[in-house]
PDB file of N, CA, C, O and CB in Angstrom:
ATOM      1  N   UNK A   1       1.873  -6.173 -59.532  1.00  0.00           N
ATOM      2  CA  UNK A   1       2.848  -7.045 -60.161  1.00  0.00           C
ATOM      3  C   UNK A   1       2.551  -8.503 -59.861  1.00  0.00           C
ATOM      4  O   UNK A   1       3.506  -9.228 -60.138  1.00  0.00           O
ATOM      5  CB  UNK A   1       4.249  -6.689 -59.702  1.00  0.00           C
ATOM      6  N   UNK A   2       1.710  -9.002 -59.472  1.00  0.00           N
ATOM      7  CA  UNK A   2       1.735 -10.059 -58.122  1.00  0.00           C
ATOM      8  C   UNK A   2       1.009 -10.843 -58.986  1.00  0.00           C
ATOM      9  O   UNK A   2       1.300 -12.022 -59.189  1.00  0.00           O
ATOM     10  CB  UNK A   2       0.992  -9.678 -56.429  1.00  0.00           C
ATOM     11  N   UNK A   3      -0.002 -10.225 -59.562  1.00  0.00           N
ATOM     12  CA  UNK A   3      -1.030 -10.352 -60.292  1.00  0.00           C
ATOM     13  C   UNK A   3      -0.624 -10.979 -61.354  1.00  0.00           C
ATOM     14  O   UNK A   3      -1.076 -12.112 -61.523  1.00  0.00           O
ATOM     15  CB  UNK A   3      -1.645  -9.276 -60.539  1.00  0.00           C
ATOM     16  N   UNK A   4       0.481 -10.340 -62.509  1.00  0.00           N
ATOM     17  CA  UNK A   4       0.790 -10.487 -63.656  1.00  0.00           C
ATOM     18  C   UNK A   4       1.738 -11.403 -63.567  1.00  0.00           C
ATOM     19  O   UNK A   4       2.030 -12.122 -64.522  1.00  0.00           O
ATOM     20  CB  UNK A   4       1.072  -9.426 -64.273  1.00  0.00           C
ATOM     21  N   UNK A   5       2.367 -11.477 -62.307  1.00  0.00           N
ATOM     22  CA  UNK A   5       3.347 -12.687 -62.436  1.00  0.00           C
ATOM     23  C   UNK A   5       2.732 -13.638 -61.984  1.00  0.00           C
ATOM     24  O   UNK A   5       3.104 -14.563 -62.707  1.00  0.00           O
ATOM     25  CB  UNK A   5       4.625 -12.649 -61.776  1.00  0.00           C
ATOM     26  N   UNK A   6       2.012 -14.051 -61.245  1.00  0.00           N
ATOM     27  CA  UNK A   6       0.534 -15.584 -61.182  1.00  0.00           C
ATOM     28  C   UNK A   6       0.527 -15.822 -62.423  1.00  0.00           C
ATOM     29  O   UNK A   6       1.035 -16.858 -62.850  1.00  0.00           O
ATOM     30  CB  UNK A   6      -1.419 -15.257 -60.673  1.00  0.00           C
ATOM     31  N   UNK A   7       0.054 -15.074 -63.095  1.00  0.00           N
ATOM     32  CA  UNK A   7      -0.927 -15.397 -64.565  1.00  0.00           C
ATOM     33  C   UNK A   7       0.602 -16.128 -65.414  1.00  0.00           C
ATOM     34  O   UNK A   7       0.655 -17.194 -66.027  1.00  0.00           O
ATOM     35  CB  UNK A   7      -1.844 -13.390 -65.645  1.00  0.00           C
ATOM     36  N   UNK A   8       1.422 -15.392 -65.239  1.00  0.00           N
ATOM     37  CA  UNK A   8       2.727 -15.459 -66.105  1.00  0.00           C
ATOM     38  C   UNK A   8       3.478 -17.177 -65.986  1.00  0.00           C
ATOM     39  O   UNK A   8       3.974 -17.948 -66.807  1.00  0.00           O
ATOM     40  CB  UNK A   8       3.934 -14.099 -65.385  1.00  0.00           C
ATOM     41  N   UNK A   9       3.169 -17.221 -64.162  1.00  0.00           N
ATOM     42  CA  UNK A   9       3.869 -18.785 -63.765  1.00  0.00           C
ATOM     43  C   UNK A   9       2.646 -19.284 -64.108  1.00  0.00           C
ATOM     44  O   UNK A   9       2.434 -20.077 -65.026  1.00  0.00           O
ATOM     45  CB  UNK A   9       4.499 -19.259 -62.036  1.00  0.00           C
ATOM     46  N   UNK A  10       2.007 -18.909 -63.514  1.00  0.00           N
ATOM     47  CA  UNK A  10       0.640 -20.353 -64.461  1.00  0.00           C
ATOM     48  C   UNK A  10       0.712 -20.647 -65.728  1.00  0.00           C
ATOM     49  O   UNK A  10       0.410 -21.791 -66.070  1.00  0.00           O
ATOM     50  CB  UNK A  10      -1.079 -19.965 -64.609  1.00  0.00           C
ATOM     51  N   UNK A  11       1.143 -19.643 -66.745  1.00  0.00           N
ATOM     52  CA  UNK A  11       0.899 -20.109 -67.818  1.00  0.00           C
ATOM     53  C   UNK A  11       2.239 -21.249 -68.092  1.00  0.00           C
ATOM     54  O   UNK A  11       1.975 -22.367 -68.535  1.00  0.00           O
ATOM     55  CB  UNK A  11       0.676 -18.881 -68.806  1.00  0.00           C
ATOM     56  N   UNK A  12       3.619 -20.862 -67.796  1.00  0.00           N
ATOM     57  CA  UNK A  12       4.246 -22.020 -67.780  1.00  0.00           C
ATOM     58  C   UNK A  12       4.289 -23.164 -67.281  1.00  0.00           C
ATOM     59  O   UNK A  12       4.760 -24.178 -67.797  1.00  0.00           O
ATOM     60  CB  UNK A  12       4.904 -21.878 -67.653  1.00  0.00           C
ATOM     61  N   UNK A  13       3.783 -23.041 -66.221  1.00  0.00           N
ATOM     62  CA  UNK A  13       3.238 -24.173 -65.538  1.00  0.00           C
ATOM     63  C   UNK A  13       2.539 -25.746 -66.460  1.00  0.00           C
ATOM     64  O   UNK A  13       2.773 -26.922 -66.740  1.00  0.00           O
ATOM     65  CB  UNK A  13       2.072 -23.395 -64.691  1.00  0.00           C
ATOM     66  N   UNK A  14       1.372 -24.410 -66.628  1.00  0.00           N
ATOM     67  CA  UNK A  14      -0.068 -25.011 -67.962  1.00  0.00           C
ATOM     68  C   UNK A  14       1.069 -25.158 -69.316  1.00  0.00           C
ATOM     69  O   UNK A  14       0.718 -26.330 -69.452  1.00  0.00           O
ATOM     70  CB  UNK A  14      -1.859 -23.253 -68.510  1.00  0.00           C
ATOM     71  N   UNK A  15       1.919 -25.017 -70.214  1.00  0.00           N
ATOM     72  CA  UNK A  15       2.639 -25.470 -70.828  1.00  0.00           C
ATOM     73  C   UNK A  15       3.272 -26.494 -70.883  1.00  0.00           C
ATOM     74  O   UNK A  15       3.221 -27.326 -71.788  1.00  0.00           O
ATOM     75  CB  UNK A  15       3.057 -24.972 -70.884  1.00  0.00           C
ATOM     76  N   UNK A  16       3.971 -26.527 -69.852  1.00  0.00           N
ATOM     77  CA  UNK A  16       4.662 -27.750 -69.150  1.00  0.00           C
ATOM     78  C   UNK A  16       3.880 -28.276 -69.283  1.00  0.00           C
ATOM     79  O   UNK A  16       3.675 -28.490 -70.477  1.00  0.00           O
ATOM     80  CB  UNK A  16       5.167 -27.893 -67.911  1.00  0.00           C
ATOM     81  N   UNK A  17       2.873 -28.883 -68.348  1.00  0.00           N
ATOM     82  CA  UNK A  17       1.970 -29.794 -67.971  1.00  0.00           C
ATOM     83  C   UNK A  17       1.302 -30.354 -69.468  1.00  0.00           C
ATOM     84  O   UNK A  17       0.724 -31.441 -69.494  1.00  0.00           O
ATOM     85  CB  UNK A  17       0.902 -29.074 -66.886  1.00  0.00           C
ATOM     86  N   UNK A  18       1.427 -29.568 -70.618  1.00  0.00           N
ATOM     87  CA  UNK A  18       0.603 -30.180 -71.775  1.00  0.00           C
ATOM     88  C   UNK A  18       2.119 -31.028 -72.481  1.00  0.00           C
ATOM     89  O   UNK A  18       1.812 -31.962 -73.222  1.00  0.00           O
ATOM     90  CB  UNK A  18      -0.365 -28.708 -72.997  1.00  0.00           C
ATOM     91  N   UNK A  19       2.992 -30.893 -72.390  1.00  0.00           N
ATOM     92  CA  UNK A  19       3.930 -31.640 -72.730  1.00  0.00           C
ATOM     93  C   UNK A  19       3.962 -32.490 -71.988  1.00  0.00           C
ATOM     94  O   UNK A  19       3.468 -32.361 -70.868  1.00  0.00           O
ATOM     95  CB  UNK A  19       4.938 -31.192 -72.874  1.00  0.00           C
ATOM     96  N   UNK A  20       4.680 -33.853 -72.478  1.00  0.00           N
ATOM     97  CA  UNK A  20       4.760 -34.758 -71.954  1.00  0.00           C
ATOM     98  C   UNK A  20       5.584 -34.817 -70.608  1.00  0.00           C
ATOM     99  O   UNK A  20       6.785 -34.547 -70.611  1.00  0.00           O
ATOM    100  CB  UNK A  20       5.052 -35.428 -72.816  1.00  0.00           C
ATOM    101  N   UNK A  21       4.847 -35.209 -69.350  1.00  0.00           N
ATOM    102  CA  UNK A  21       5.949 -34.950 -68.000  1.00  0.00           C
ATOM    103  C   UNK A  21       6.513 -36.166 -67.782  1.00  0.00           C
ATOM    104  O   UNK A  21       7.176 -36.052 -66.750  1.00  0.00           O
ATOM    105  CB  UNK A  21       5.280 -34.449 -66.487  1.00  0.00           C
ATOM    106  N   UNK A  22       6.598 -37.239 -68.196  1.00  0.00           N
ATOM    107  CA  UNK A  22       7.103 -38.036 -67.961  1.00  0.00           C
ATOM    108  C   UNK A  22       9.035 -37.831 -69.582  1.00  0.00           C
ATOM    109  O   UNK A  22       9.729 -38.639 -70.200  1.00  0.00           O
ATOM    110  CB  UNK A  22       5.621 -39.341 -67.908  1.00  0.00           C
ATOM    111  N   UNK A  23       8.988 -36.736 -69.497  1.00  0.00           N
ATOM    112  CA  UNK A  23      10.007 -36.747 -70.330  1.00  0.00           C
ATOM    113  C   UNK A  23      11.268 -36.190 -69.085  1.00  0.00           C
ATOM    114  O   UNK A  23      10.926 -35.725 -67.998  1.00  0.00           O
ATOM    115  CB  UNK A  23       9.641 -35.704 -71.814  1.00  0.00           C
ATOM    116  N   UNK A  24      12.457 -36.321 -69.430  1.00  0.00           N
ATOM    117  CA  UNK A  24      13.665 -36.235 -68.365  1.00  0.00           C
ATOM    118  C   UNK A  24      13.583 -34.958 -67.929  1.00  0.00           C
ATOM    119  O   UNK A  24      13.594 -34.626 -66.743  1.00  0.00           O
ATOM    120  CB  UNK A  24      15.165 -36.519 -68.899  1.00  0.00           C
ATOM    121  N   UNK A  25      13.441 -33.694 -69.551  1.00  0.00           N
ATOM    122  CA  UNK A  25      13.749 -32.768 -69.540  1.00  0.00           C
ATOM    123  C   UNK A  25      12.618 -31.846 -68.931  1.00  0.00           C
ATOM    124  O   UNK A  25      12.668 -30.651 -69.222  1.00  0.00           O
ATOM    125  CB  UNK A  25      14.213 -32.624 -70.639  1.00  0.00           C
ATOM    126  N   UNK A  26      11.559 -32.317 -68.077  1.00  0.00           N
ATOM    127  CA  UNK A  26      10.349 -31.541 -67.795  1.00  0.00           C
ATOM    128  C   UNK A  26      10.761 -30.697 -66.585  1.00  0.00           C
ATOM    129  O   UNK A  26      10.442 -29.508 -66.583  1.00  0.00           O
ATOM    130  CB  UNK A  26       9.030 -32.478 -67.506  1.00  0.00           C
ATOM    131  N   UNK A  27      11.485 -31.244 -65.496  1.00  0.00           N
ATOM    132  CA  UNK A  27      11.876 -30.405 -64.308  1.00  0.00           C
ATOM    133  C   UNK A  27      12.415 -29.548 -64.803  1.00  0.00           C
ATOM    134  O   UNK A  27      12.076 -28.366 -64.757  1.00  0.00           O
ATOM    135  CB  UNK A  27      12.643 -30.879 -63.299  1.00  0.00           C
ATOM    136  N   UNK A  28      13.403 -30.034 -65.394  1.00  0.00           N
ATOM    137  CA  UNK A  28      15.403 -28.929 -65.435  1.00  0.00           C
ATOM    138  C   UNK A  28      14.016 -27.854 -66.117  1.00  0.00           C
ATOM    139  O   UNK A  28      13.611 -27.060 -65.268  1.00  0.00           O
ATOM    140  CB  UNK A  28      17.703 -29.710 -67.235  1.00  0.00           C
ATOM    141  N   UNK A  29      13.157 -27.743 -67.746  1.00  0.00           N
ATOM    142  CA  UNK A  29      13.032 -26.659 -67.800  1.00  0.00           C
ATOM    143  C   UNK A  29      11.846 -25.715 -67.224  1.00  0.00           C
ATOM    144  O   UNK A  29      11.537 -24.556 -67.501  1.00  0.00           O
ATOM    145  CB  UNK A  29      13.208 -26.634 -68.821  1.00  0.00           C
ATOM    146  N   UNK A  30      11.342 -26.583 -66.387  1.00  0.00           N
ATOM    147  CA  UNK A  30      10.379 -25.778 -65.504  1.00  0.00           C
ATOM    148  C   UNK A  30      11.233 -24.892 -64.706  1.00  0.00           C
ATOM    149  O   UNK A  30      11.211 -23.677 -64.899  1.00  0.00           O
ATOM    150  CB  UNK A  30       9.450 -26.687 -64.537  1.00  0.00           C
ATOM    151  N   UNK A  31      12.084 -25.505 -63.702  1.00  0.00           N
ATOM    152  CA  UNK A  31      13.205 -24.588 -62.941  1.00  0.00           C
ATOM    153  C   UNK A  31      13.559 -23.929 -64.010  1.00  0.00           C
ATOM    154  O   UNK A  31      13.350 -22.725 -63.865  1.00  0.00           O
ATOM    155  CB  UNK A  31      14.515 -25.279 -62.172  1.00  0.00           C
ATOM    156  N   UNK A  32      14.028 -24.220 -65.075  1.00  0.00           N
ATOM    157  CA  UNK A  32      14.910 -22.701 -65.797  1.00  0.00           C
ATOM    158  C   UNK A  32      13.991 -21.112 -66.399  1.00  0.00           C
ATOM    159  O   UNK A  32      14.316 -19.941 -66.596  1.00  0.00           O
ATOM    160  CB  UNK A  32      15.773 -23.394 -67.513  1.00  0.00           C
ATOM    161  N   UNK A  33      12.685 -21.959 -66.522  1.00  0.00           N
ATOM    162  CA  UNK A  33      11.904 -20.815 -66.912  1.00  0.00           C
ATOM    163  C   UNK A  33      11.380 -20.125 -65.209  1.00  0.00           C
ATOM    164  O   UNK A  33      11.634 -18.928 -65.080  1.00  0.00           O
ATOM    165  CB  UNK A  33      10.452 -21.431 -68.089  1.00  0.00           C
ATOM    166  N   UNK A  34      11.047 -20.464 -64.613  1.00  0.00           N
ATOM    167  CA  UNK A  34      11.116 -20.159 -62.993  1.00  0.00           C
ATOM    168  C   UNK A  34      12.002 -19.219 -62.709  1.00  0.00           C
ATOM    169  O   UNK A  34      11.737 -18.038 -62.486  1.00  0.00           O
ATOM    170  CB  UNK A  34      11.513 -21.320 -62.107  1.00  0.00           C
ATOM    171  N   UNK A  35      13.367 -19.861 -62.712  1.00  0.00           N
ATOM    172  CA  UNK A  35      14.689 -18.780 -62.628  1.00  0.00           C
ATOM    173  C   UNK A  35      14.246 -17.684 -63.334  1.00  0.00           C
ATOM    174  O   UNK A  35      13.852 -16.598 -62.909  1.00  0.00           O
ATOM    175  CB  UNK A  35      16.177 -19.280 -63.323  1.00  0.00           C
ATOM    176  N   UNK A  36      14.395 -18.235 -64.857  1.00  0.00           N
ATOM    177  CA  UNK A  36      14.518 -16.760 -65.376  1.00  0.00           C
ATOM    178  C   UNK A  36      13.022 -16.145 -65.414  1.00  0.00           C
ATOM    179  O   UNK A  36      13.094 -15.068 -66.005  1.00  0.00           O
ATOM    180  CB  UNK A  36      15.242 -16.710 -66.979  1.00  0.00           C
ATOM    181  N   UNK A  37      12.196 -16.314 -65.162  1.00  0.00           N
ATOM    182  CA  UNK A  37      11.059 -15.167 -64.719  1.00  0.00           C
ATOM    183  C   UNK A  37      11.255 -14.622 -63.941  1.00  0.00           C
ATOM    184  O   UNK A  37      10.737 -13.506 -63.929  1.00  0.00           O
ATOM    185  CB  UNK A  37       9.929 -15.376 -64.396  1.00  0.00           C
ATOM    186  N   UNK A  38      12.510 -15.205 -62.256  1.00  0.00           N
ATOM    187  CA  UNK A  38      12.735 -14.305 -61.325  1.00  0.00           C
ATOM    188  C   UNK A  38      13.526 -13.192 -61.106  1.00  0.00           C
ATOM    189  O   UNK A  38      13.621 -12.461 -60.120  1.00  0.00           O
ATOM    190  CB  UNK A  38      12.925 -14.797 -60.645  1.00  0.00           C
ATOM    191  N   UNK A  39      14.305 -13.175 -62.621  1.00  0.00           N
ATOM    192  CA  UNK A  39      15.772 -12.801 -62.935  1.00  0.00           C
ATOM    193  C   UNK A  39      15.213 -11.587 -64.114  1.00  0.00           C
ATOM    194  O   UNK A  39      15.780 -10.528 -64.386  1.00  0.00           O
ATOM    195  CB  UNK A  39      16.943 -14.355 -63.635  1.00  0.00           C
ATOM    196  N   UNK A  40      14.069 -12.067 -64.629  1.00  0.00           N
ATOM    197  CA  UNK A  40      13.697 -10.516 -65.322  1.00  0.00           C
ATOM    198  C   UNK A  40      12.649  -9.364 -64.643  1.00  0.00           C
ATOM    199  O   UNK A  40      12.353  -8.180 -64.803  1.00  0.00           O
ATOM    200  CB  UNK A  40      12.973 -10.828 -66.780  1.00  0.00           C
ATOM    201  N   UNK A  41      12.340 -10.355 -63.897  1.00  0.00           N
ATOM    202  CA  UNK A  41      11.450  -9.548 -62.876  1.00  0.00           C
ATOM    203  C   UNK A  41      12.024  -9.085 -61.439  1.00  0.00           C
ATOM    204  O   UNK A  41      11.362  -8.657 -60.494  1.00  0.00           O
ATOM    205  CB  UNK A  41      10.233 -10.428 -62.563  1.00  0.00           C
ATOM    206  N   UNK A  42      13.462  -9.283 -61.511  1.00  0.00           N
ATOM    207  CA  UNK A  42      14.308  -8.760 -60.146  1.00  0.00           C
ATOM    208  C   UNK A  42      12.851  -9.267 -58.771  1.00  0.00           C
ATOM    209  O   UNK A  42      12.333  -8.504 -57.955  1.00  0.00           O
ATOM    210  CB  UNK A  42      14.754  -6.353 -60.308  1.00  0.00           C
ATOM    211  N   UNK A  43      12.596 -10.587 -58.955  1.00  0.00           N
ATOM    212  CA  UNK A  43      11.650 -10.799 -57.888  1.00  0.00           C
ATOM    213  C   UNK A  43      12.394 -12.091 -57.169  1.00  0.00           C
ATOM    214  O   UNK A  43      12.875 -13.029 -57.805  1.00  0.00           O
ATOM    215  CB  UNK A  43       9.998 -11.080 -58.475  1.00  0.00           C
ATOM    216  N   UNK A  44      12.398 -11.988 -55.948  1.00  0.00           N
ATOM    217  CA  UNK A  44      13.387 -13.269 -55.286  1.00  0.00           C
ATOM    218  C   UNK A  44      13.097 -14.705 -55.972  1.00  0.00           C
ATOM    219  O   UNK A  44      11.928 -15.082 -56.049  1.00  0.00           O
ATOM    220  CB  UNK A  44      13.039 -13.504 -53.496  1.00  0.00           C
ATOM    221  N   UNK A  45      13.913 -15.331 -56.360  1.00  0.00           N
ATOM    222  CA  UNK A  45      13.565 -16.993 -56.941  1.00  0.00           C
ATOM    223  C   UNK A  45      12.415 -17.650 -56.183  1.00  0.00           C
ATOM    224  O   UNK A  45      11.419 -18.083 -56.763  1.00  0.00           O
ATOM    225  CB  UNK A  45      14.945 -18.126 -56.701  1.00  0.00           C
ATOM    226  N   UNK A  46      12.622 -17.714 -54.662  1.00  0.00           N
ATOM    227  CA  UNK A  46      11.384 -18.010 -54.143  1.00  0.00           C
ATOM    228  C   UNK A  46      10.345 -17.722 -54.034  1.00  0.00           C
ATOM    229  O   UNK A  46       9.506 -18.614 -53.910  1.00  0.00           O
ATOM    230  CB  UNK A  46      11.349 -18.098 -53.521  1.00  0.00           C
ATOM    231  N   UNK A  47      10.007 -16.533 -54.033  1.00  0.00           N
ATOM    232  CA  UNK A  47       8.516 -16.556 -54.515  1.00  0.00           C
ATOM    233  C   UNK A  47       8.282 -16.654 -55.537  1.00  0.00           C
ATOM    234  O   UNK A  47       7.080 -16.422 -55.667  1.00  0.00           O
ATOM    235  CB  UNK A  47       7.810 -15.695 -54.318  1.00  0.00           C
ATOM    236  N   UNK A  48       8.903 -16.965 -56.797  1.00  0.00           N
ATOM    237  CA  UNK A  48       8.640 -17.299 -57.939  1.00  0.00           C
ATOM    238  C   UNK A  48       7.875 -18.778 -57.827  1.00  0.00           C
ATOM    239  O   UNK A  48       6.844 -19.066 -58.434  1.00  0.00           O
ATOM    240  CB  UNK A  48       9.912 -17.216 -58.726  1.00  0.00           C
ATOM    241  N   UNK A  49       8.713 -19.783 -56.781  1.00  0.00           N
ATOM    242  CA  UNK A  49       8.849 -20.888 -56.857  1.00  0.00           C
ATOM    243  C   UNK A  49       7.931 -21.022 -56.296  1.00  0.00           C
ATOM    244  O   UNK A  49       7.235 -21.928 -56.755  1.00  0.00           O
ATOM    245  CB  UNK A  49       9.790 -21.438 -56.601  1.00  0.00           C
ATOM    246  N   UNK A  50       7.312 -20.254 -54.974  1.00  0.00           N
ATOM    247  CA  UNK A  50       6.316 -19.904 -54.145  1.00  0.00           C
ATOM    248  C   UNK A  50       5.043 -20.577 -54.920  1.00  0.00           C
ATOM    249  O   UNK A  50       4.367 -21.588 -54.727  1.00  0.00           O
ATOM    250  CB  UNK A  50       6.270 -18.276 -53.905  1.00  0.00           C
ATOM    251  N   UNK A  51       5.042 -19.332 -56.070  1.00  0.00           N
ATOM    252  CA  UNK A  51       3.916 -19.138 -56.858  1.00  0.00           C
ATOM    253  C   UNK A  51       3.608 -20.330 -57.919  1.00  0.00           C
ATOM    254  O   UNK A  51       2.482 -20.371 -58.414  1.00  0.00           O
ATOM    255  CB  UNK A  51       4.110 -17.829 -57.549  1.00  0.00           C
ATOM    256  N   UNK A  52       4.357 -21.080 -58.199  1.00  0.00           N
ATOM    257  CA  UNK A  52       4.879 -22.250 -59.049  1.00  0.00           C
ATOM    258  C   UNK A  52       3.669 -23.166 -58.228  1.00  0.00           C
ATOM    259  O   UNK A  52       2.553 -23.440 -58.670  1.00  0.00           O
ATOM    260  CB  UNK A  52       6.843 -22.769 -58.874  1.00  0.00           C
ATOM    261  N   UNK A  53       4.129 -23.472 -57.164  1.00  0.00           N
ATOM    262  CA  UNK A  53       3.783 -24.530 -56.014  1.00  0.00           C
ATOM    263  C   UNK A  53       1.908 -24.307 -55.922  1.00  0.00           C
ATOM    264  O   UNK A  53       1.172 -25.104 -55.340  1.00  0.00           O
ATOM    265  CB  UNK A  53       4.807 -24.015 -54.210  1.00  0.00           C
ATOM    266  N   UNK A  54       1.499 -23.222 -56.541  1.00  0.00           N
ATOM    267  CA  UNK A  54       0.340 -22.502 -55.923  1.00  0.00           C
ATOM    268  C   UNK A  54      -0.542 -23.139 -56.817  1.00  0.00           C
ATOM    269  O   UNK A  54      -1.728 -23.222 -56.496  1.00  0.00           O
ATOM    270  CB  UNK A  54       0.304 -20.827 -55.887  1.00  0.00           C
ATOM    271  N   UNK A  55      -0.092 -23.671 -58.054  1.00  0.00           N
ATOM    272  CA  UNK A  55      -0.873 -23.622 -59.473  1.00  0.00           C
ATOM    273  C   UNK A  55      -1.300 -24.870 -59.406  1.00  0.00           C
ATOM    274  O   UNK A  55      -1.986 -25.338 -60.315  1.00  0.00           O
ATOM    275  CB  UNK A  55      -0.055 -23.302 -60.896  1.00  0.00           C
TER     276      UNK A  55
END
């Protein structure tokens, strides 16, 4: 699982990052897609966030 969820936060990550980050709304929806990857994957928020930090 560990595996597929890396690939999964990286790719939002790499999304984010091609949008503009200097826009307001770049944190709030990085955290919200974060959350909810941790929330469909019943995987603690922090290591979501863990894995976020890794990329």
């Amino acid at each position: 699982m560990e595996k597929i969820e890396s690939h999964r936060i990286s790719a939002v990550c790499v999304t984010l990052k091609n949008k503009k980050e200097s826009s307001l709304g770049y944190v709030k929806e990085l955290e919200d897609r974060l959350d909810w990857i941790a929330m469909k994957h019943t995987v603690p928020t922090d290591w979501v966030w863990e894995m976020a930090q890794l990329q």
